[in-house]
KOLLO-377748 format. One record per residue (C-alpha): x, y, z; residue number from 1. Coordinates in steps of 0.25 Angstrom, whole numbers, plus 5000, padded with zeros to 4 digits. Example, Ala and Ser with C-alpha at 12.3 -4.5 7.8 and 13.67 -1.06 7.14 Angstrom:
BEGIN
[[5049,4982,5031],1]
[[5055,4996,5029],2]
***
This chain:
BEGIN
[[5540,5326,5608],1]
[[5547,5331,5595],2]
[[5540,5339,5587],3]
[[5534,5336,5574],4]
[[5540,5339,5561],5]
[[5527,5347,5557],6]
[[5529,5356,5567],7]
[[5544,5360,5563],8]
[[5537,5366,5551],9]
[[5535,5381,5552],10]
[[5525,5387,5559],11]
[[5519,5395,5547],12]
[[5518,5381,5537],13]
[[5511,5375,5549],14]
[[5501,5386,5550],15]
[[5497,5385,5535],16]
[[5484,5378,5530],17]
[[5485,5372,5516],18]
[[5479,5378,5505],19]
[[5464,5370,5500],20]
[[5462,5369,5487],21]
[[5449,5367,5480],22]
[[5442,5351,5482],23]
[[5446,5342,5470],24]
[[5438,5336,5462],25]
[[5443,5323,5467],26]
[[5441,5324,5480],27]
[[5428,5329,5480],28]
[[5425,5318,5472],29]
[[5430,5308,5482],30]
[[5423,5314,5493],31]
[[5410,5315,5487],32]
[[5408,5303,5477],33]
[[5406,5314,5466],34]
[[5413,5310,5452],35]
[[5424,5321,5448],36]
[[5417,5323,5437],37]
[[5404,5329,5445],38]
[[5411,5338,5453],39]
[[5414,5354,5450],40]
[[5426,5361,5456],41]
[[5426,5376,5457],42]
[[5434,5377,5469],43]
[[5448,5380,5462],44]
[[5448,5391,5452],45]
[[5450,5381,5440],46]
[[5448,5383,5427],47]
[[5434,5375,5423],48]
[[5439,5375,5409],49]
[[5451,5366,5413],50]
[[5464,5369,5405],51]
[[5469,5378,5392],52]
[[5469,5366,5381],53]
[[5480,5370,5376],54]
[[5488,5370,5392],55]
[[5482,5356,5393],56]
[[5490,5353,5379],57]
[[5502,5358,5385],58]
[[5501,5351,5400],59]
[[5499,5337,5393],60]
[[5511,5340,5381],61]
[[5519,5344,5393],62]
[[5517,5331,5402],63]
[[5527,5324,5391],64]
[[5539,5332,5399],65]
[[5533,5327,5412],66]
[[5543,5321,5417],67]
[[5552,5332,5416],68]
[[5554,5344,5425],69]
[[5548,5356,5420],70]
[[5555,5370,5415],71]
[[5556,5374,5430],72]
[[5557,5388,5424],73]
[[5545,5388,5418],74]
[[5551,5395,5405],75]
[[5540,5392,5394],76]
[[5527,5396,5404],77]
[[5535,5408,5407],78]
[[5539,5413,5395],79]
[[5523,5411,5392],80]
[[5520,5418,5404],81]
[[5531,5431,5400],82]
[[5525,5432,5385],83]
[[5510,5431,5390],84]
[[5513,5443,5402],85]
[[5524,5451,5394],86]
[[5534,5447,5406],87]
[[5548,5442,5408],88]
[[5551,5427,5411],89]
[[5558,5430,5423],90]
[[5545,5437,5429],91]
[[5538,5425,5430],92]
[[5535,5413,5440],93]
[[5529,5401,5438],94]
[[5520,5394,5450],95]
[[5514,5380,5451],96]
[[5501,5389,5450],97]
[[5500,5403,5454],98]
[[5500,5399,5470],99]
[[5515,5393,5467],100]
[[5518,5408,5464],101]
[[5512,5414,5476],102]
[[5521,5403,5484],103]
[[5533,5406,5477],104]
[[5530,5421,5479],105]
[[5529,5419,5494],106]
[[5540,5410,5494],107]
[[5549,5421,5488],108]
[[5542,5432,5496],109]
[[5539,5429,5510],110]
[[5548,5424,5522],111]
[[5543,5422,5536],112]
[[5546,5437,5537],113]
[[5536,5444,5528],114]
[[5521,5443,5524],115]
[[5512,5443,5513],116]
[[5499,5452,5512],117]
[[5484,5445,5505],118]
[[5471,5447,5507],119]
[[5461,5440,5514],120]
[[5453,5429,5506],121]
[[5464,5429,5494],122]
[[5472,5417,5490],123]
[[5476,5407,5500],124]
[[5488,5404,5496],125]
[[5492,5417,5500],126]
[[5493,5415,5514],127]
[[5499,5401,5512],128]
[[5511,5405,5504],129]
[[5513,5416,5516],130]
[[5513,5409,5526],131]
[[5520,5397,5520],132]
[[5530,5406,5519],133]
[[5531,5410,5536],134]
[[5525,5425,5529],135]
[[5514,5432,5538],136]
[[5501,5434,5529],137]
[[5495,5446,5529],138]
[[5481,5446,5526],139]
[[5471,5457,5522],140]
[[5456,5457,5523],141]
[[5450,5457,5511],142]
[[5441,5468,5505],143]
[[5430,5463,5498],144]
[[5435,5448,5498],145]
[[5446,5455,5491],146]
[[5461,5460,5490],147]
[[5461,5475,5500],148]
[[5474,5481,5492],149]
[[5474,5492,5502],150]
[[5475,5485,5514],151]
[[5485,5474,5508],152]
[[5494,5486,5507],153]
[[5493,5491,5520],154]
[[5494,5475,5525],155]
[[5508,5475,5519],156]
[[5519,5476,5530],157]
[[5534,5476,5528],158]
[[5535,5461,5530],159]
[[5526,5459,5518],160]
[[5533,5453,5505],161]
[[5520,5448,5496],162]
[[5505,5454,5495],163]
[[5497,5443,5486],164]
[[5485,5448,5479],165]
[[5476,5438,5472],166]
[[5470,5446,5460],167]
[[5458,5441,5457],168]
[[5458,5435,5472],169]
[[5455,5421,5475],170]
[[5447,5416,5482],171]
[[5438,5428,5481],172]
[[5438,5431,5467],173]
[[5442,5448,5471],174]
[[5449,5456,5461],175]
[[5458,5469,5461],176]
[[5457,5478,5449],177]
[[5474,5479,5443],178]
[[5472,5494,5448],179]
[[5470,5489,5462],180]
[[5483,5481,5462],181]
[[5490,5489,5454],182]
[[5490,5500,5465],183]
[[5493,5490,5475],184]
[[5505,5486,5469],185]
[[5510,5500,5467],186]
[[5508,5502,5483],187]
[[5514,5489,5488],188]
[[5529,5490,5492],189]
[[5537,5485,5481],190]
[[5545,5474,5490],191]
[[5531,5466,5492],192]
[[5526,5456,5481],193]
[[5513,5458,5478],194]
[[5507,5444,5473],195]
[[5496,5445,5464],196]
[[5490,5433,5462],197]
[[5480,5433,5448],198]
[[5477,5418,5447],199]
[[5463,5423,5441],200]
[[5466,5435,5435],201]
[[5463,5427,5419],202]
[[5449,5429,5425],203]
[[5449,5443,5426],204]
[[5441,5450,5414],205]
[[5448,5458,5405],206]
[[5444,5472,5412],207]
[[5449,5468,5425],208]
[[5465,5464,5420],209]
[[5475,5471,5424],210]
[[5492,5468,5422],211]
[[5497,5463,5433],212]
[[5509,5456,5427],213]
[[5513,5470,5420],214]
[[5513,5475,5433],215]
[[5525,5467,5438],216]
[[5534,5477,5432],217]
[[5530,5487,5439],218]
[[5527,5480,5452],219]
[[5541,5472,5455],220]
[[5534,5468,5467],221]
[[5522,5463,5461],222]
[[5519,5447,5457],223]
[[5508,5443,5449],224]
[[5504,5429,5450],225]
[[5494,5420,5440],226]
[[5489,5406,5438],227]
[[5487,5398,5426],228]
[[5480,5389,5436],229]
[[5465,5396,5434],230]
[[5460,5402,5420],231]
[[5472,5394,5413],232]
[[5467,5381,5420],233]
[[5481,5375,5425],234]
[[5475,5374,5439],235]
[[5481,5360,5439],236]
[[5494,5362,5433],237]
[[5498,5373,5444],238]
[[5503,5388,5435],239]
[[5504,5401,5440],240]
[[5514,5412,5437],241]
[[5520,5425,5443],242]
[[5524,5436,5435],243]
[[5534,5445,5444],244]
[[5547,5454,5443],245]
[[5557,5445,5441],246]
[[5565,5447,5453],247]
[[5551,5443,5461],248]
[[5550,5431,5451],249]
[[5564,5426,5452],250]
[[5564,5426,5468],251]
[[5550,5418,5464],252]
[[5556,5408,5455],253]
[[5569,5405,5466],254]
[[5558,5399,5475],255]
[[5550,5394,5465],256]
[[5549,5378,5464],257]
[[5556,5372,5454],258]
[[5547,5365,5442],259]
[[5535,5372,5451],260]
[[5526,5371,5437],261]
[[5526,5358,5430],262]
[[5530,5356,5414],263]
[[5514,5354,5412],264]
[[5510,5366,5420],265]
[[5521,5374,5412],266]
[[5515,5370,5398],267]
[[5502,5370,5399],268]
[[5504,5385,5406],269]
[[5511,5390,5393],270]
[[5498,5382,5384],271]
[[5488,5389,5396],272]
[[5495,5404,5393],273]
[[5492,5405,5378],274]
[[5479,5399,5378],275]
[[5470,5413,5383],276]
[[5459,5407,5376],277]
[[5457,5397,5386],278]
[[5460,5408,5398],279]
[[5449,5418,5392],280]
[[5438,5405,5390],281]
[[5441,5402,5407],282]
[[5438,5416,5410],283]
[[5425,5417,5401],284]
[[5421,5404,5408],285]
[[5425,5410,5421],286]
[[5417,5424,5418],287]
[[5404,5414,5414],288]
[[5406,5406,5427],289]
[[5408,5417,5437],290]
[[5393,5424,5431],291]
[[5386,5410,5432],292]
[[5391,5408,5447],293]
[[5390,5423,5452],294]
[[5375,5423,5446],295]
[[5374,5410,5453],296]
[[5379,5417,5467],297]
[[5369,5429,5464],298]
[[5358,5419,5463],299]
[[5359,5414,5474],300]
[[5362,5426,5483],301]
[[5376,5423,5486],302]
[[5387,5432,5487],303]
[[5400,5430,5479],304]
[[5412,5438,5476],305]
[[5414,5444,5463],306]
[[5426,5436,5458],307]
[[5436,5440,5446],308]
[[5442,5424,5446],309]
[[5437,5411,5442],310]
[[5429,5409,5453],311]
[[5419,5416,5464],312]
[[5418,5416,5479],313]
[[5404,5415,5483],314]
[[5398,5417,5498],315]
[[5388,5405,5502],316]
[[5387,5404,5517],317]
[[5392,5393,5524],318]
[[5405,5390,5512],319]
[[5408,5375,5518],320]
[[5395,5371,5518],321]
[[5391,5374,5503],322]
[[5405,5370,5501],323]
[[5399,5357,5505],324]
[[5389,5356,5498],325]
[[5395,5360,5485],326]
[[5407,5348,5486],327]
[[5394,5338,5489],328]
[[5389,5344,5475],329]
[[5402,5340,5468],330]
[[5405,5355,5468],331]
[[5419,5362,5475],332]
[[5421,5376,5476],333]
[[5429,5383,5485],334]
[[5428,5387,5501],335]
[[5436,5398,5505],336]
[[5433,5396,5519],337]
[[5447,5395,5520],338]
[[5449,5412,5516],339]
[[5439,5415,5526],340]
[[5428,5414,5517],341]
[[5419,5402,5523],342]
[[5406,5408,5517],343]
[[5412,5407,5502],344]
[[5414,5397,5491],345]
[[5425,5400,5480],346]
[[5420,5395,5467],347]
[[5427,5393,5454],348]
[[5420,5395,5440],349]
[[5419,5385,5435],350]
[[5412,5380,5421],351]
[[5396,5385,5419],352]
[[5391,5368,5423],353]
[[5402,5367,5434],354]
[[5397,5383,5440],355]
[[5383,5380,5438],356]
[[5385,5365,5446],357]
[[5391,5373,5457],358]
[[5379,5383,5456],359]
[[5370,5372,5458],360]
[[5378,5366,5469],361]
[[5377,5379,5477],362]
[[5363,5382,5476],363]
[[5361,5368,5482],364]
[[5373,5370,5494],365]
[[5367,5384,5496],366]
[[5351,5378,5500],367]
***
């Protein structure tokens, strides 16, 4: 019997699971009978307060050029992104969202030869893009739900070519102070990319920053990957960015896809970039919404892990059953059974009426 054309595929994109993203809103709605407009999602990370006015101005100005290819080079959003981070255009790559840049990291990186070191309970995608790739995954046990930087050091073996750090992590919400990682840089061998991923790091308070991007020059090796997807509110138009040295960006940018960021999504990044007032208004909202859930948690004897993104990870027993419960509420949060954490719910902040419904929802799923 011949064999099936699946199974010619390789071994490695046969073993990979796909990655789950958060419930719609429209299919809960289907499979409950619950309008839309009664359902609140804080399963994604989103911004509640929806998009920058002045992006949303742009996106639609922009749909007049629809039907044309976009600047596949990205020229105008880079040159936003080189005046705003005080670096050279040819530093910079630009992802349909921030997980396009840690494919196209991977892609540039990784061979069926080498490996890639994260730690345990940190992005999925991670582990995806490695083995995608026919890469081995090295994977170190977490200290406090968190990134060990010590032991991901000692993981790194010579057949490792990339060490992702998610900073602050998802889906955990850990953070590593600039001084931690700045010493981790400085003690990795220089001919192993260190990915660090700050997709939430808008969210971090002024005392907590640190200058990741300034630290390229120093650290040729190093690749500092963000988002516009979460506090700029272009989750639906797909934006990320890497700032690297330009040898690293240019190997990037051969493998990158052409035209992989739409005209809309370009023009409304530019609008998103200059409108701070909008970013700082996300994070106060974010600052208000993390206090109303964590006093909720501490109410009601649950544990949770202090989180420095836009969303907090909560332990409430049997997770797919109060899962459950919330969806039949109209409410969709995130399980994380899937990073070994069965007994935990990952839930975006949402507005104060859409965190004080889920509050609601979870003292009724916990009885």
């Amino acid at each position: 019997m011949n064999a099936s054309i699946a199974s010619r595929a390789p071994a490695h994109i046969r073993s990979l699971s796909p990655y789950q993203p958060g419930k719609p809103v429209s299919e809960l709605a289907r499979e409950t009978g619950i309008p839309e407009t009664e359902i609140v999602k804080l399963a994604s990370n989103e911004n509640p307060l929806g998009m920058s006015p002045k992006a949303r101005a742009a996106a639609v100005a922009a749909l007049e050029e629809g039907a044309r290819y976009p600047d596949g080079n990205a020229f105008a959003l880079r040159g936003a992104l080189a005046r705003k981070y005080g670096v050279d255009m040819s530093q910079l790559v630009i992802g349909n969202g921030s997980n396009d840049v840690l494919e196209i990291a991977t892609q540039a990186f990784l061979s069926p030869d080498a490996s890639a070191v994260f730690a345990q309970y940190s992005f999925a995608v991670y582990p995806l893009a490695t083995i995608a790739r026919g890469a081995r995954c090295i994977q170190v046990p977490a200290r406090n739900y968190g990134h060990d930087l010590d032991a991901m050091l000692s993981a790194i073996d010579p057949t490792t070519r990339i060490v992702f750090i998610a900073n602050p992590n998802n889906p955990t919400g850990t953070f590593l102070s600039g001084n931690e990682i700045e010493a981790f840089l400085a003690r990795v061998p220089q001919d192993v990319l260190v990915v660090l991923d700050e997709a939430y790091t808008e969210f971090l308070s002024a005392d907590l920053r640190y200058d990741a991007i300034g630290w390229v020059t120093r650290f040729p090796n190093l690749l500092v990957s963000r988002t516009l997807c979460k506090a700029y509110g272009l989750a639906g138009l797909r934006l990320g960015y890497g700032v690297a040295h330009p040898e690293v960006a240019d190997l990037m940018n051969r493998v990158r896809q052409p035209f992989n960021a739409s005209c809309v999504a370009q023009a409304a990044a530019v609008a998103a970039l200059e409108d701070q007032d909008f970013v700082e208004k996300a994070a106060e909202n974010n600052r208000r919404g993390m206090a109303q859930l964590t006093a909720a948690f501490a109410e009601l004897g649950l544990e949770w892990i202090p989180s420095f993104g836009n969303f907090v990870t909560v332990r409430v027993g049997d997770g797919a059953r109060v899962d459950k419960s919330l969806l039949a509420q109209g409410v969709i949060v995130r399980p994380i059974g899937g990073y070994g954490m069965p007994e935990w719910l990952r839930v975006s902040i949402g507005l104060p009426e859409e965190n004080a419904r889920f509050i609601a929802a979870l003292r009724r799923a916990l009885d």
